[in-house]
C-alpha positions in Angstrom: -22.4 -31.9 -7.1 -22.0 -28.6 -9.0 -23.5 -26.7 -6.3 -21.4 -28.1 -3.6 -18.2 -27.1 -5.3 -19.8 -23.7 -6.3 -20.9 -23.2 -2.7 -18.0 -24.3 -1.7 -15.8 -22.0 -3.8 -18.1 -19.0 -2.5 -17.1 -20.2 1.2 -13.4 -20.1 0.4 -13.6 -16.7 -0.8 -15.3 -15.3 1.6 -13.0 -16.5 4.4 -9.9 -15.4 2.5 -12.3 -12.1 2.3 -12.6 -11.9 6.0 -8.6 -13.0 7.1 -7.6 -10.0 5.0 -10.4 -7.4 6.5 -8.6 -8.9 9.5 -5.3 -8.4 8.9 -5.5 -5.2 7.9 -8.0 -4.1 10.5 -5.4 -5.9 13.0 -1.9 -4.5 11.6 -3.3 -0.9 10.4 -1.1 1.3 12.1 2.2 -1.0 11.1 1.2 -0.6 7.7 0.4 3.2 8.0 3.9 3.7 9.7 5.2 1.6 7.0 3.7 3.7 4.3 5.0 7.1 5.8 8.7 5.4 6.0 8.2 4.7 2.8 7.2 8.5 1.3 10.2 10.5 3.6 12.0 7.8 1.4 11.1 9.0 -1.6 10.9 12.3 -0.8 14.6 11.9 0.2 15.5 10.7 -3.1 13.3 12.8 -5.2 15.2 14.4 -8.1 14.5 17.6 -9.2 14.1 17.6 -12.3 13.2 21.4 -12.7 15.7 23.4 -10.9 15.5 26.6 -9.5 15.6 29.5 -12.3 18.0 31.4 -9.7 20.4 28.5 -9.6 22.4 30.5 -12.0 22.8 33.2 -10.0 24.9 31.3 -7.5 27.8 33.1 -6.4 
């Protein structure tokens, strides 16, 4: 009865294995668009937090 359930177990993991490899091999260029959206994002709200060393000089 161990073995069942162990086997079992195995089985389960390996088919929430495969519907992931799935998913992303089905939805990979929504989730590369998704992660480019998401870096002009943070590139638009990047602070700087060394600023220029003519910023002084600012007329």
């Amino acid at each position: 009865m161990k073995v069942l359930r162990c086997v079992l177990k195995l089985a389960a993991v390996a088919a929430v294995a495969a519907a992931a490899a799935y998913a992303v091999t089905k939805y990979w260029d929504r989730i590369e668009d998704m992660f480019y959206v998401l870096v002009g994002k943070v590139k638009d709200k990047k602070v700087e937090y060394f600023p220029s060393e003519y910023e002084d000089f600012a007329d």
